[in-house]
Backbone as a chain_set.jsonl record, in Angstrom:
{"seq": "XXXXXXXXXXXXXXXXXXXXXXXXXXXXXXXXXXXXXXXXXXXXXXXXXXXXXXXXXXXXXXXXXXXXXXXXXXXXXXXXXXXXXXXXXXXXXXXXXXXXXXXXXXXXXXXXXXXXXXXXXXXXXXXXXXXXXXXXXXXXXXXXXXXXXXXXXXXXXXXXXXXXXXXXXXXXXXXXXXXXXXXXXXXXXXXXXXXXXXXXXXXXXX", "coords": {"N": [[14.438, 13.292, 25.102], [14.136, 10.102, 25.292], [14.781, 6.973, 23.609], [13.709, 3.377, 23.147], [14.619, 0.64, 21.442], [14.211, -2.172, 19.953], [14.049, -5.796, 19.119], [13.838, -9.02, 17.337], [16.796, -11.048, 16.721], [19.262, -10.508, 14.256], [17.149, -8.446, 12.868], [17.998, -5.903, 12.145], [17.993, -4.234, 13.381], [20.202, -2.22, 14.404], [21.293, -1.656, 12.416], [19.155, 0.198, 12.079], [19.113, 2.03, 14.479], [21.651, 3.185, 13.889], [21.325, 4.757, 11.76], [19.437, 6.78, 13.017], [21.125, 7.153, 15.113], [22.53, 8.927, 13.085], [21.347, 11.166, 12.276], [21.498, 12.33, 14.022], [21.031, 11.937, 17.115], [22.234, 10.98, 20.084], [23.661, 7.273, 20.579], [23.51, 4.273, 21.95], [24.312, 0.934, 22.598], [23.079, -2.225, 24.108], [24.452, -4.4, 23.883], [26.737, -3.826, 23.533], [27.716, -2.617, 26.015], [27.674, -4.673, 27.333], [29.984, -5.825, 26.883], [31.841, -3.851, 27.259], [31.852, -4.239, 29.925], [32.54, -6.663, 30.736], [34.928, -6.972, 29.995], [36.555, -4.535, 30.726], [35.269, -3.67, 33.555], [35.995, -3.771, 36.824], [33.948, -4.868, 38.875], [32.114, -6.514, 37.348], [33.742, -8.862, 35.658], [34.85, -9.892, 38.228], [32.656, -11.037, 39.718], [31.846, -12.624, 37.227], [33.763, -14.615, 37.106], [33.716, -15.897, 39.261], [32.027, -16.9, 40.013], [31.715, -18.511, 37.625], [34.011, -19.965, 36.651], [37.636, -19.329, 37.042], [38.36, -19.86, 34.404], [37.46, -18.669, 32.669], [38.367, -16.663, 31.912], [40.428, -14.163, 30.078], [43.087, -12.407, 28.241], [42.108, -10.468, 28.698], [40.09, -9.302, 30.751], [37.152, -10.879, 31.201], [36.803, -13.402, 28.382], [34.935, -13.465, 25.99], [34.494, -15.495, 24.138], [35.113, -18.286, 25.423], [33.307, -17.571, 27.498], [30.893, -17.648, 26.506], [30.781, -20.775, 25.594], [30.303, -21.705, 27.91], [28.304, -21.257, 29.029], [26.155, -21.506, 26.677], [23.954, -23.653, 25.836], [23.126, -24.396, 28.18], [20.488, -23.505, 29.907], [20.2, -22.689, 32.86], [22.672, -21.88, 33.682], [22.73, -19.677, 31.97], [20.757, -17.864, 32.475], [21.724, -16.991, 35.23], [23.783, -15.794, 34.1], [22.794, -13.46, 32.771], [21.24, -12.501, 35.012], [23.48, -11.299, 36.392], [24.166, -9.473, 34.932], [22.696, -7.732, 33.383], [21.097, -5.858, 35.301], [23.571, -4.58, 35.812], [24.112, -3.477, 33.456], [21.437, -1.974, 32.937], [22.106, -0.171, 34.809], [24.336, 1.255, 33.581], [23.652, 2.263, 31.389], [21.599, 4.243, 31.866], [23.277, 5.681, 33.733], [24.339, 6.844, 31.266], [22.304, 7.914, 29.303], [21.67, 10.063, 31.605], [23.782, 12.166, 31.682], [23.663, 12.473, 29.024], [22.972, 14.937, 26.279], [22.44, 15.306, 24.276], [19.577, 15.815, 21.751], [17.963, 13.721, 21.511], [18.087, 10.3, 22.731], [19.117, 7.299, 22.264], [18.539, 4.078, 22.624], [19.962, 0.353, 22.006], [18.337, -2.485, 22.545], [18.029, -5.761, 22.918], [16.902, -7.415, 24.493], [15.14, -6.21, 26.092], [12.035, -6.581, 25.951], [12.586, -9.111, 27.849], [12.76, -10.655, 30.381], [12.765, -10.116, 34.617], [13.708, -7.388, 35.286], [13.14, -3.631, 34.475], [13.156, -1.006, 32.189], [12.89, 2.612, 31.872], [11.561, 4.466, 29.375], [10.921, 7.2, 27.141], [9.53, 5.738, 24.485], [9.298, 2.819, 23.167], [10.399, 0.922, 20.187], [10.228, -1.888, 18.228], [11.769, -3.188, 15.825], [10.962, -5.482, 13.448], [11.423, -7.855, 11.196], [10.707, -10.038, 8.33], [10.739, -13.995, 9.009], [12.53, -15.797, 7.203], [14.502, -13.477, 5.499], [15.648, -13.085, 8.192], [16.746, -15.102, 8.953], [18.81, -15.61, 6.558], [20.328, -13.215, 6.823], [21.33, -13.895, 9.43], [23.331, -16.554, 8.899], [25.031, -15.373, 6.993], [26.377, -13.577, 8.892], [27.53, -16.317, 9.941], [26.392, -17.831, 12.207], [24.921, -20.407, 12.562], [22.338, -22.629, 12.381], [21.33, -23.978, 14.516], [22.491, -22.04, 16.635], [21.144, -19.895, 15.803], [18.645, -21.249, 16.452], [18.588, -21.405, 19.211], [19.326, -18.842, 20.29], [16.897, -17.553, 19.141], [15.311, -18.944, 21.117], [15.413, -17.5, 23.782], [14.537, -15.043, 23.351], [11.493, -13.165, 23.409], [8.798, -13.863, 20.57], [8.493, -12.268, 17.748], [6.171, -11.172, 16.844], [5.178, -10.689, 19.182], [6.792, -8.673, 20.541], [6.609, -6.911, 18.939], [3.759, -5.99, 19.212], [4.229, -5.254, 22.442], [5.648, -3.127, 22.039], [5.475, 0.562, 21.391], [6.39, 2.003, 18.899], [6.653, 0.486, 15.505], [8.835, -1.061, 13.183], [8.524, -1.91, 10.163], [11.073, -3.547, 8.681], [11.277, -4.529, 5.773], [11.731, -3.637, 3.237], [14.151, -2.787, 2.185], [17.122, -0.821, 2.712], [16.27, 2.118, 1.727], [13.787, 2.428, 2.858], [13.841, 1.588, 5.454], [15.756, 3.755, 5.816], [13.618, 5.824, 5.861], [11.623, 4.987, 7.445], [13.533, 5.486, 9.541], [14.158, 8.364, 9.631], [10.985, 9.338, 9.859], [10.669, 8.419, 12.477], [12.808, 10.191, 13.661], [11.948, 12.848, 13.396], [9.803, 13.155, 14.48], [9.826, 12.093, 17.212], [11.594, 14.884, 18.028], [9.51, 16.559, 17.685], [7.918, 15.533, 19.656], [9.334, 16.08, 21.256], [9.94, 18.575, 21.58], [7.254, 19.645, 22.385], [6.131, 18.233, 24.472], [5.243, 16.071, 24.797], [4.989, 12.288, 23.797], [6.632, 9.84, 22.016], [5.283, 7.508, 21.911], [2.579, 8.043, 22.149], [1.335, 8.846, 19.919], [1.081, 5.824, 19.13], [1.351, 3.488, 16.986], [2.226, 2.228, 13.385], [5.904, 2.286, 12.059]], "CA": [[13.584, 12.21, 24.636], [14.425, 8.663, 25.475], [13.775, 5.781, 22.56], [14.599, 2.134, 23.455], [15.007, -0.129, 19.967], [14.217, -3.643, 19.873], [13.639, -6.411, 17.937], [14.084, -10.328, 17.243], [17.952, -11.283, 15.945], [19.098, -10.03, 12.74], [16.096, -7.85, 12.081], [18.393, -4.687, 11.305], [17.69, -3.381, 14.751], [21.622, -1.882, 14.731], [21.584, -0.583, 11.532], [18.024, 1.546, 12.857], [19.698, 2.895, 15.686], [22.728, 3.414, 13.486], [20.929, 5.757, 11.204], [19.314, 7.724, 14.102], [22.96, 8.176, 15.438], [23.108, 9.849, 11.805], [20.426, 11.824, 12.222], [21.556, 13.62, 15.258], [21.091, 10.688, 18.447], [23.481, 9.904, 20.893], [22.949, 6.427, 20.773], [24.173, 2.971, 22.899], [23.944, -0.495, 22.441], [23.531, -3.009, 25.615], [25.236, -5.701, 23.867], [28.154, -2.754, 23.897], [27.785, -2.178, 27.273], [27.951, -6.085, 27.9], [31.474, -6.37, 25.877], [32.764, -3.241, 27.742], [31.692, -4.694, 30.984], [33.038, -7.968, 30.363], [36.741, -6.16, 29.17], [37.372, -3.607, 31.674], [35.016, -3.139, 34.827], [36.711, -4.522, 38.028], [33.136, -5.593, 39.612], [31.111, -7.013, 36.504], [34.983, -9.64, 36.144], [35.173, -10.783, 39.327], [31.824, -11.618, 39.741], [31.369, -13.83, 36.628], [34.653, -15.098, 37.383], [33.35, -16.511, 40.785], [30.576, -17.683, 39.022], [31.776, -19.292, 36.01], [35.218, -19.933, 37.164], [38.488, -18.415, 35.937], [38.765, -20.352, 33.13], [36.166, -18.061, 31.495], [39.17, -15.112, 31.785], [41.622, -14.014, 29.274], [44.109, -10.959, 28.698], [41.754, -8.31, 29.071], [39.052, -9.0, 31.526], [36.3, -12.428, 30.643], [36.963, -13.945, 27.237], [33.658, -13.731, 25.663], [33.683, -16.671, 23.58], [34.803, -18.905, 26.502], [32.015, -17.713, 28.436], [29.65, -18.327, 25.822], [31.32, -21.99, 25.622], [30.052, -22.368, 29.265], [26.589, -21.063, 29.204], [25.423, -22.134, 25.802], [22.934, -25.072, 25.858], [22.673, -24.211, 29.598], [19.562, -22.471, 30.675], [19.937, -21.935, 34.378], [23.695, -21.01, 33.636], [22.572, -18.457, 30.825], [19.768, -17.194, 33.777], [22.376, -16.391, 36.388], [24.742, -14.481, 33.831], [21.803, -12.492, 33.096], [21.26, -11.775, 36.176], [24.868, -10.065, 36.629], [24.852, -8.421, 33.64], [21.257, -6.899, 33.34], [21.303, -4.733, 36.805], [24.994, -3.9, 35.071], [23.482, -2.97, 31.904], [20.517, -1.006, 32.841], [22.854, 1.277, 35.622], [25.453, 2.106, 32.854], [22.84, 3.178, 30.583], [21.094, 5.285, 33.028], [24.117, 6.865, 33.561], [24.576, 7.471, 30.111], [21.062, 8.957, 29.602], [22.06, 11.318, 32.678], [24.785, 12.578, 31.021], [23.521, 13.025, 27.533], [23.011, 16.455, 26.212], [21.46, 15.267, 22.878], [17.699, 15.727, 21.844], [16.85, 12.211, 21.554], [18.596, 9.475, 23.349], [18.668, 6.089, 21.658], [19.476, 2.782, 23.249], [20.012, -0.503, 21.636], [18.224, -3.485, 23.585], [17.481, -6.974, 22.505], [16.174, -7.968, 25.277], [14.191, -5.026, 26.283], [10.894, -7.025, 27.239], [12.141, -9.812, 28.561], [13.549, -10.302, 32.287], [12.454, -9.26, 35.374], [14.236, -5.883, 35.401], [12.319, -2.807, 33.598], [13.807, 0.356, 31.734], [11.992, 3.253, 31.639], [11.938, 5.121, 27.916], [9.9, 7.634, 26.297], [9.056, 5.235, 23.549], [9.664, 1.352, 22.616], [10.621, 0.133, 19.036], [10.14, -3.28, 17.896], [12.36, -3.506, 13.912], [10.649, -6.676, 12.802], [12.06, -7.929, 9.559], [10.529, -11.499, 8.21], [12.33, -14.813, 9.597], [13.568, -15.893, 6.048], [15.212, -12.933, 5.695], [16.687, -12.489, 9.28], [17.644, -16.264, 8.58], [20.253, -15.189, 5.434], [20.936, -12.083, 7.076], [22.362, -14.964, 10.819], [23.985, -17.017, 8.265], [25.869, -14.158, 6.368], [27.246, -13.477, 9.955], [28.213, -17.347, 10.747], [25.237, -18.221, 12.773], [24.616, -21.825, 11.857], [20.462, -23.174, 12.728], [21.386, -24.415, 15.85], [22.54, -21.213, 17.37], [20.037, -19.109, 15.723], [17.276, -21.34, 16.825], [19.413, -20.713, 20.847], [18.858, -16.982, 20.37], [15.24, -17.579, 19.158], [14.769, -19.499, 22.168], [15.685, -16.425, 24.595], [13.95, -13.671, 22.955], [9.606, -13.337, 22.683], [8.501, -13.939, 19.438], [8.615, -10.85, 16.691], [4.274, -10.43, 17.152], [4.978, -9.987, 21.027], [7.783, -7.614, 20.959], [5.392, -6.037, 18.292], [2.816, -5.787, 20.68], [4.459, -4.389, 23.641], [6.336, -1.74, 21.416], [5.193, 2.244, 21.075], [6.178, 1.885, 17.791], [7.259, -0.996, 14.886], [9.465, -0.421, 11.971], [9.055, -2.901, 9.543], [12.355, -3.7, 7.752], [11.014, -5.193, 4.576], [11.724, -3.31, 2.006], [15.454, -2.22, 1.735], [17.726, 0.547, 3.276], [15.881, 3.189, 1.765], [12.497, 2.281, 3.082], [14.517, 1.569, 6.334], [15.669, 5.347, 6.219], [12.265, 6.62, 5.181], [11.218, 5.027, 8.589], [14.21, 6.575, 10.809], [13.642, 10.227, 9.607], [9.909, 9.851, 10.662], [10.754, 8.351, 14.009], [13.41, 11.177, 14.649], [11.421, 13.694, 13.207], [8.144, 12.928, 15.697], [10.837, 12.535, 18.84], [11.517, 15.997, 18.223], [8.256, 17.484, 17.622], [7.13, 15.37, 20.807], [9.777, 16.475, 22.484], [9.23, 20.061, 22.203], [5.49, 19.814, 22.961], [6.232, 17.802, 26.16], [4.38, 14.106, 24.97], [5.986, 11.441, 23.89], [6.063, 8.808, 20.32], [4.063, 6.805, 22.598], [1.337, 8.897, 22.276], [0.548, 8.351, 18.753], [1.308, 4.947, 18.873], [1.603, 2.659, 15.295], [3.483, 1.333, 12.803], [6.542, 3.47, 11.73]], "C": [[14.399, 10.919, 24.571], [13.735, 7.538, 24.572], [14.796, 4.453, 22.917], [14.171, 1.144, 22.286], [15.287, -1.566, 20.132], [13.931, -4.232, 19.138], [14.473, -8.27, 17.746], [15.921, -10.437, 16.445], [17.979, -11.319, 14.823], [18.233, -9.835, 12.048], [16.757, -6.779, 11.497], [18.449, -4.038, 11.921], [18.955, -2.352, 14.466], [21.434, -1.081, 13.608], [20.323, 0.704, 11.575], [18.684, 2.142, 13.432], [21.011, 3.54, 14.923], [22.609, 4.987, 12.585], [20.59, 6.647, 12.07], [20.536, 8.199, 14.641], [23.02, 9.139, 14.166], [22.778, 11.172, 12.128], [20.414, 12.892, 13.392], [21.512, 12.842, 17.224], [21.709, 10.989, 18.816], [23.106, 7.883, 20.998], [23.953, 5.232, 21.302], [23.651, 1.757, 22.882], [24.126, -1.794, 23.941], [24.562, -4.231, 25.183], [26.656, -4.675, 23.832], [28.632, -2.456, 24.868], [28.258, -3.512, 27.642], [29.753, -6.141, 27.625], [32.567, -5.158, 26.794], [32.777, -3.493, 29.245], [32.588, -5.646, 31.733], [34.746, -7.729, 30.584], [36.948, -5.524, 30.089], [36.288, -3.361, 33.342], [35.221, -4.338, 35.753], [35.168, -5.858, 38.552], [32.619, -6.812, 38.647], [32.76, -8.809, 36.564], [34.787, -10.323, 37.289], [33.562, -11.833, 39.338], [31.218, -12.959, 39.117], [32.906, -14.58, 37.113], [34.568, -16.063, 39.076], [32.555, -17.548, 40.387], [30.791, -18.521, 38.713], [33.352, -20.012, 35.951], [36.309, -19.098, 36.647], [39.248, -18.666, 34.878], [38.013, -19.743, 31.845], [37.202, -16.382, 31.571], [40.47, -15.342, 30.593], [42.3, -13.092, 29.345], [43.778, -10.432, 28.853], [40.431, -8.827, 29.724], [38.468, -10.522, 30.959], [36.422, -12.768, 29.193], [35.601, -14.519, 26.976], [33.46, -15.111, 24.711], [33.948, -17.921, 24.391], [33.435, -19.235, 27.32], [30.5, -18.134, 28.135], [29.675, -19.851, 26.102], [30.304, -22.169, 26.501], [28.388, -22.274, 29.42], [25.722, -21.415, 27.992], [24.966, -23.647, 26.039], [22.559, -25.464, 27.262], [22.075, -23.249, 29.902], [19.847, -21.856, 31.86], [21.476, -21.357, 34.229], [23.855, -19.358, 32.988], [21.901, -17.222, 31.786], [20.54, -16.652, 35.196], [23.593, -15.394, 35.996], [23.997, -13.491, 33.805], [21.868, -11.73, 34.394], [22.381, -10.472, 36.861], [24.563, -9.248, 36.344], [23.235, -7.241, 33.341], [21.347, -5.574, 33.97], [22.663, -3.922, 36.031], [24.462, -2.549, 34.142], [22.363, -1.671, 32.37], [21.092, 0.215, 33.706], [23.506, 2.132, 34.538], [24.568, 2.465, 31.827], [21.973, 4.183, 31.009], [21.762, 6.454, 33.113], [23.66, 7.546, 32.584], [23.205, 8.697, 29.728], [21.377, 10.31, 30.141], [22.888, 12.259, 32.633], [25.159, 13.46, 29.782], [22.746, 14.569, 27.414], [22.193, 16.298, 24.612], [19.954, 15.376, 23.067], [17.261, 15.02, 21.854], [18.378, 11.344, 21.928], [18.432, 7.724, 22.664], [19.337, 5.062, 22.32], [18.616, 1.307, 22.505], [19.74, -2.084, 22.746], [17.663, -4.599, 22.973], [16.808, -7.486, 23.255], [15.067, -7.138, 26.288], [12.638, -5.537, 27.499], [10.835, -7.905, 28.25], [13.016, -10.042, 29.798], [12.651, -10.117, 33.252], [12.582, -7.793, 35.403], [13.175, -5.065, 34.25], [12.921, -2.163, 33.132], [12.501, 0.763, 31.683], [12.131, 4.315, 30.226], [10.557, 5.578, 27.966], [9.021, 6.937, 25.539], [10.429, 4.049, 23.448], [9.603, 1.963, 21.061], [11.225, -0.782, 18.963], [10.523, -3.381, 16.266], [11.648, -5.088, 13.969], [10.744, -7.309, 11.148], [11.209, -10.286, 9.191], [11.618, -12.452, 8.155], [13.031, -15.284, 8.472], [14.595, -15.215, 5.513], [16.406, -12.532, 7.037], [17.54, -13.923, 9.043], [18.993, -16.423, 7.835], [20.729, -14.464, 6.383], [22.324, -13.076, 8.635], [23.665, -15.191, 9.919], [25.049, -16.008, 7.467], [27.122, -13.554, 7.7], [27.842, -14.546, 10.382], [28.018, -17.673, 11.495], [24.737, -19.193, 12.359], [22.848, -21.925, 12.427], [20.556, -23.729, 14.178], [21.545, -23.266, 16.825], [21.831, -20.33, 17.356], [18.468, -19.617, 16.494], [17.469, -20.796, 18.628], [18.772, -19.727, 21.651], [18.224, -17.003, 20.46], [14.856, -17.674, 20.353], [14.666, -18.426, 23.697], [14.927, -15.212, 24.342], [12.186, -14.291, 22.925], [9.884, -13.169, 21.564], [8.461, -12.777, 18.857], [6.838, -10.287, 17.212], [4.284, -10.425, 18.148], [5.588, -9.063, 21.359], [6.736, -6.444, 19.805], [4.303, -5.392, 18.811], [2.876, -5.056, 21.452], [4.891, -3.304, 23.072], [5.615, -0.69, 21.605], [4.944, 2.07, 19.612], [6.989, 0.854, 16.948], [7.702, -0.519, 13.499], [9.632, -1.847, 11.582], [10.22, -2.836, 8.385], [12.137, -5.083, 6.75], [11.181, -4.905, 3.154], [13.17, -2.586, 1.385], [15.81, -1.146, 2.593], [17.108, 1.739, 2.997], [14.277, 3.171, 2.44], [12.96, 2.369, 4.424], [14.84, 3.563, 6.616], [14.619, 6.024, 6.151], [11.828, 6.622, 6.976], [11.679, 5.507, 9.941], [14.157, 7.991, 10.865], [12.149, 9.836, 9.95], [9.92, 9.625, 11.903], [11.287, 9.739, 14.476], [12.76, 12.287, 14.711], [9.997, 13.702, 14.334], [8.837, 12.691, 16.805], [11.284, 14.115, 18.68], [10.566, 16.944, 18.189], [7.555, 17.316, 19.148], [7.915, 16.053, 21.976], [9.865, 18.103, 22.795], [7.735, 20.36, 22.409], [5.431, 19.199, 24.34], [5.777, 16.97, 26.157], [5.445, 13.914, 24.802], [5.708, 10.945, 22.742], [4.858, 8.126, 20.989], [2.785, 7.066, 22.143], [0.612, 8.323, 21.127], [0.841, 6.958, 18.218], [0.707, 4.197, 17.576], [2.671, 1.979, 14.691], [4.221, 2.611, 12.124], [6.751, 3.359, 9.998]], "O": [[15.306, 10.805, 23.746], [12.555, 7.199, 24.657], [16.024, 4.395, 22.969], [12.971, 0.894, 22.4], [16.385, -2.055, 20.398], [13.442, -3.667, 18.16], [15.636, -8.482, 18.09], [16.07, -9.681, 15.485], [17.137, -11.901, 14.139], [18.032, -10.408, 10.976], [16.356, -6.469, 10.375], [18.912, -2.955, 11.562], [18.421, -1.272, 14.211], [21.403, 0.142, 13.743], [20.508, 1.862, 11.201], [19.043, 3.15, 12.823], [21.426, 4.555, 15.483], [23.361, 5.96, 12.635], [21.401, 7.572, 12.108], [20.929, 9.366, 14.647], [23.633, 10.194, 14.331], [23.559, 12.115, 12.253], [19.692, 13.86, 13.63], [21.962, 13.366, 18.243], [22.379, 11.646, 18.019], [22.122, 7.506, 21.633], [25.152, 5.316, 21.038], [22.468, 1.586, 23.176], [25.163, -2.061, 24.548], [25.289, -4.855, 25.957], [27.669, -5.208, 24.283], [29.79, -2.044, 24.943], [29.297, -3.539, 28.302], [30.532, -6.6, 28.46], [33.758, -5.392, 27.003], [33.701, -2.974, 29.873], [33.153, -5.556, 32.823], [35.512, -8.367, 31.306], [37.932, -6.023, 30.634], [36.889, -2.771, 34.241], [34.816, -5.491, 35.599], [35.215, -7.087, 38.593], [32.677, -7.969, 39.064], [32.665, -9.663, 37.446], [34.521, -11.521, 37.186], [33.459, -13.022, 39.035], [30.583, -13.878, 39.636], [32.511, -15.517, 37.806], [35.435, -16.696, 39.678], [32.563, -18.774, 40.493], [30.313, -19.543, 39.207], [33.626, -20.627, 34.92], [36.031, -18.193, 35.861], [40.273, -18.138, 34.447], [37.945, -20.066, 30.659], [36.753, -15.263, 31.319], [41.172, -16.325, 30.354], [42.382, -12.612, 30.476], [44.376, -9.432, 29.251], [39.503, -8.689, 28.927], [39.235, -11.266, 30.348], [35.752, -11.876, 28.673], [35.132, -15.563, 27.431], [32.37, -15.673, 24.609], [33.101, -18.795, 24.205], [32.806, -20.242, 27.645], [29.54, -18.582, 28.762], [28.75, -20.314, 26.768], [29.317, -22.767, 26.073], [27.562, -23.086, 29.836], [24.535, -21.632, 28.234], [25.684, -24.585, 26.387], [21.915, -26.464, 27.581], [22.62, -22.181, 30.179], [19.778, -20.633, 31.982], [21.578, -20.226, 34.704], [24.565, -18.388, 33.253], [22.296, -16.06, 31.873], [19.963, -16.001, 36.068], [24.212, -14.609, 36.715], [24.209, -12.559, 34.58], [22.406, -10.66, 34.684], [22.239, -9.399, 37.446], [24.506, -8.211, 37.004], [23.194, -6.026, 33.144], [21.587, -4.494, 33.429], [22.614, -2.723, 35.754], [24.453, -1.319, 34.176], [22.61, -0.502, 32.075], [20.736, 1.373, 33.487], [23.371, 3.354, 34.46], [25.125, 3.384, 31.226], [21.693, 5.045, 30.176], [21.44, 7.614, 32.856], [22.89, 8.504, 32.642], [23.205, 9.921, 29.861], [21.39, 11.371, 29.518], [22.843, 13.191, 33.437], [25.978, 14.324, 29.469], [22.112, 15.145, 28.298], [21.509, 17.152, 24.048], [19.275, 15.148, 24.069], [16.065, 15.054, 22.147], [19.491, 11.666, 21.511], [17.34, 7.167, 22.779], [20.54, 5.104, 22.576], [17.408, 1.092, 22.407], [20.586, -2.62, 23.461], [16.612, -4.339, 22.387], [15.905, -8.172, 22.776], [14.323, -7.669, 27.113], [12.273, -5.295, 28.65], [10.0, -7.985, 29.151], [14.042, -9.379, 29.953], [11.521, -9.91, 32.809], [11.6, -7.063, 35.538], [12.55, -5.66, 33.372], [14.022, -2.509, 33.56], [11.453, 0.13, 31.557], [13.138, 5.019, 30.299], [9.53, 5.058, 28.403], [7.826, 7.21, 25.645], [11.654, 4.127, 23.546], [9.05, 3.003, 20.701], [12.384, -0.931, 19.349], [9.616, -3.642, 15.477], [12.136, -5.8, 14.847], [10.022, -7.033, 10.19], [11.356, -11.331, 9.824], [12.755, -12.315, 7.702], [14.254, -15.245, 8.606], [15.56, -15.825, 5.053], [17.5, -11.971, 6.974], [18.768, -13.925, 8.957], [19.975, -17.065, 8.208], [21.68, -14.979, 6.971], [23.542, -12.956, 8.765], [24.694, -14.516, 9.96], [26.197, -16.385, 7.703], [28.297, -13.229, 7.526], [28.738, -14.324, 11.197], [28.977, -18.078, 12.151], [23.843, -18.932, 11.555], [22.382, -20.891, 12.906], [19.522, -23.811, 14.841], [20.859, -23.329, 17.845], [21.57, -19.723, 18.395], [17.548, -18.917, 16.918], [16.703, -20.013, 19.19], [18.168, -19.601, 22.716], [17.835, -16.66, 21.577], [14.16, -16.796, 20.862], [13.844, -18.688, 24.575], [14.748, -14.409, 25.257], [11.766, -15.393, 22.571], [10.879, -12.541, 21.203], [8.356, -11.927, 19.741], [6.515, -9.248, 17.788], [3.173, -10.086, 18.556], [5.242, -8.432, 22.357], [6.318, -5.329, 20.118], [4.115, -4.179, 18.73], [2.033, -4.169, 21.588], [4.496, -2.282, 23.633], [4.666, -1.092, 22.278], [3.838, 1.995, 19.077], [7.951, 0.32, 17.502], [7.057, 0.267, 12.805], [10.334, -2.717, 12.098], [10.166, -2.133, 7.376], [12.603, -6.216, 6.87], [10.906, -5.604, 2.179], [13.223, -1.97, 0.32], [14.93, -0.54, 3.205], [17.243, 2.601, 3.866], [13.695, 4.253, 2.372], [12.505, 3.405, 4.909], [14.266, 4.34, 7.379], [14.822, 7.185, 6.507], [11.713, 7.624, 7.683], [11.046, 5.807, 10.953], [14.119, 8.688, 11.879], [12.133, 10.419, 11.035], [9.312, 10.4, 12.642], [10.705, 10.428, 15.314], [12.762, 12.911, 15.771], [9.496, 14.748, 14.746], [8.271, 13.289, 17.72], [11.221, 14.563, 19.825], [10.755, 18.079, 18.625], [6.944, 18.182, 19.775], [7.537, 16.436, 23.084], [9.86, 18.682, 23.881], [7.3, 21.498, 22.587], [4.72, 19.665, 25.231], [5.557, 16.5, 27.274], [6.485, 14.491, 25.12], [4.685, 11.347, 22.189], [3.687, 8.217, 20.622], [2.01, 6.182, 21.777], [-0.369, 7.581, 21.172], [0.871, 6.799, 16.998], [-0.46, 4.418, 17.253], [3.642, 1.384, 15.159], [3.649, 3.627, 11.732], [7.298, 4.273, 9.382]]}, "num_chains": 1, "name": "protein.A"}
């Protein structure tokens, strides 16, 4: 069983998927995949490095906050790293999938709906947490209003990723309400997955 976990910046998305790892997952994050991409694979390197020049390299493969440097407040620059890194992203999680031996498969995607490119998953989730709260929660990380609004600007809105989801875990009410909602997800990926549906199926709010 394949679940792909989305959701607007600093909704809590990570710490969802984090619990499901508890709970028995294998689980993978694309912005993890980006950072190990970035750091050690020969092709993903050269490429932005052609790109972006090689002033966007440091000791171990692209120097991610360089590269931010270069593509922040630049759309069509931001739109052609994408492009690299996406196709990247969705192979090495594929793999991974292909590989895995766990009962439920979890992958961490922020950007899930939007792109060209598709994934294919058992079941979407959309964590939607209200923006006053994801607001503290930026700031607490050192996310000033300018870069959060950035992010905003890249992602669909929380009621569209809501929308397209399977299913929506609202993160409104604390960590334990938060766990309340990852034991029923995992618990209904394993029931579906020995019956042979999917979460999909009974699509709602988690």
């Amino acid at each position: 069983m394949t679940v792909a976990v989305t959701g607007p910046f600093a909704s809590g998305k990570s710490t969802f998927v984090r619990m499901l790892g508890e709970l028995g997952a294998e689980t993978v994050s694309a912005d993890g995949v980006v950072h190990e991409l970035l750091s050690s694979d020969p092709e993903t390197i050269s490429r932005v490095a052609r790109r972006f020049g090689r002033g966007v390299l440091g000791e171990r493969g692209v120097d991610r906050g360089r590269l931010g440097e270069r593509v922040f407040g630049d759309r069509e620059a931001l739109r052609e790293l994408e492009e690299i890194l996406h196709p990247l992203v969705r192979r090495e999680i594929g793999r991974r999938i292909s590989a895995s031996r766990a009962p439920v498969f979890v992958a961490e995607i922020p950007l899930l709906f939007e792109g060209s490119g598709r994934y294919d998953f058992d079941c979407t989730v959309a964590v939607v947490t209200p923006e006053g709260r994801r607001r503290g929660w930026a700031a607490e990380r050192g996310v000033g209003e300018e870069r959060f609004r950035a992010i905003e600007g890249r992602q669909l809105p929380a009621e569209e990723k809501a929308r397209l989801a399977d299913v929506v875990v609202e993160n409104d009410g604390g960590l334990d309400r938060l766990w309340e909602q990852a034991r029923a997800l995992w618990e209904k990926a394993l029931a579906e997955r020995r019956s042979g549906g999917s979460p999909r199926e009974g699509r709602g709010r988690g």
